[in-house]
C-alpha positions as CSV (number, residue, x, y, z in Angstrom):
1,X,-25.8,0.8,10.0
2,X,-23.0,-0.8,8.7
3,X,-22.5,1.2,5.9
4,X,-22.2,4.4,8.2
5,X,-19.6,1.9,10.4
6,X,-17.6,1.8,7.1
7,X,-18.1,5.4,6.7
8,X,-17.0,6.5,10.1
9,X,-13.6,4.0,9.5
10,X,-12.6,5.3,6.2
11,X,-13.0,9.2,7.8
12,X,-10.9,8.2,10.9
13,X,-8.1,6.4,8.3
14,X,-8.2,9.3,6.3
15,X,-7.7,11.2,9.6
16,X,-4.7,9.1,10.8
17,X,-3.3,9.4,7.3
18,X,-3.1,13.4,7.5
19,X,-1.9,13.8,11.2
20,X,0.6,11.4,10.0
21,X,2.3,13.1,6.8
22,X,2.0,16.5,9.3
23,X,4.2,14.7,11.6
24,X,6.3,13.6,9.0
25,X,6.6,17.1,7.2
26,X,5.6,19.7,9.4
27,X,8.2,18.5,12.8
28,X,11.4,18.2,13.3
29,X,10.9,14.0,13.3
30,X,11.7,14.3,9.9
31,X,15.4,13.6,9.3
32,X,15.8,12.7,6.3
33,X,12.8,14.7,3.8
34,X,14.5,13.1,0.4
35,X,14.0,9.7,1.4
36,X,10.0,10.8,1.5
37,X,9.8,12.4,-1.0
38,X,10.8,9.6,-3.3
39,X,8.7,7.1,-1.3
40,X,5.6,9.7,-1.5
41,X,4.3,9.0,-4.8
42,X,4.6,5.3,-4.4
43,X,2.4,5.5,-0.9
44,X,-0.5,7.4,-2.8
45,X,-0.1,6.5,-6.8
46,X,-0.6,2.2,-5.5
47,X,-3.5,3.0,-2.9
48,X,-5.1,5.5,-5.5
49,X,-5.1,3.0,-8.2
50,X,-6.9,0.3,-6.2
51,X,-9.3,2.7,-5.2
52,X,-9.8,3.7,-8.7
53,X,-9.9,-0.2,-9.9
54,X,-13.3,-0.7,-7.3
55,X,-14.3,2.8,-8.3
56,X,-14.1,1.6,-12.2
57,X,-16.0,-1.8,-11.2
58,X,-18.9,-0.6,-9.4
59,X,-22.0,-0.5,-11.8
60,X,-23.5,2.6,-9.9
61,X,-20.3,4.1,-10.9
62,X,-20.4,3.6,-14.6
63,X,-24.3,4.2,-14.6
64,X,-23.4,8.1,-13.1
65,X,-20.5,8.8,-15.2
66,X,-23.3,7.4,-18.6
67,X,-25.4,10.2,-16.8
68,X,-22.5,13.0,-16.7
69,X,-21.4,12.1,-20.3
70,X,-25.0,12.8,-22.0
């Protein structure tokens, strides 16, 4: 149960994440679009890499990608 919990969280993050970049792209909230754009890669390369880190630790992880190698 708790792992669909954890599921159900990282969909409704995910979720929040993309109705918020709409708001900040897709409306006229957006004032300044420069100012996000350089600030965009920082917001997803930092987040991406520690997902990637606990990705690249996971033994189940290296066990599949063994599997997809052979």
């Amino acid at each position: 149960m708790t792992k669909l919990a954890h599921v159900i969280l990282c969909q409704l993050v995910a979720a929040i994440w993309i109705a918020a970049i709409w708001v900040l792209y897709c409306t006229p909230a957006c004032t300044h679009p420069i100012e996000h754009l350089i600030a965009a890669p920082v917001a997803v390369l930092i987040p991406a890499a520690v997902i990637m880190r606990r990705l690249c630790s996971d033994p189940r992880v290296m066990r599949w990608l063994d599997e997809q190698r052979q």
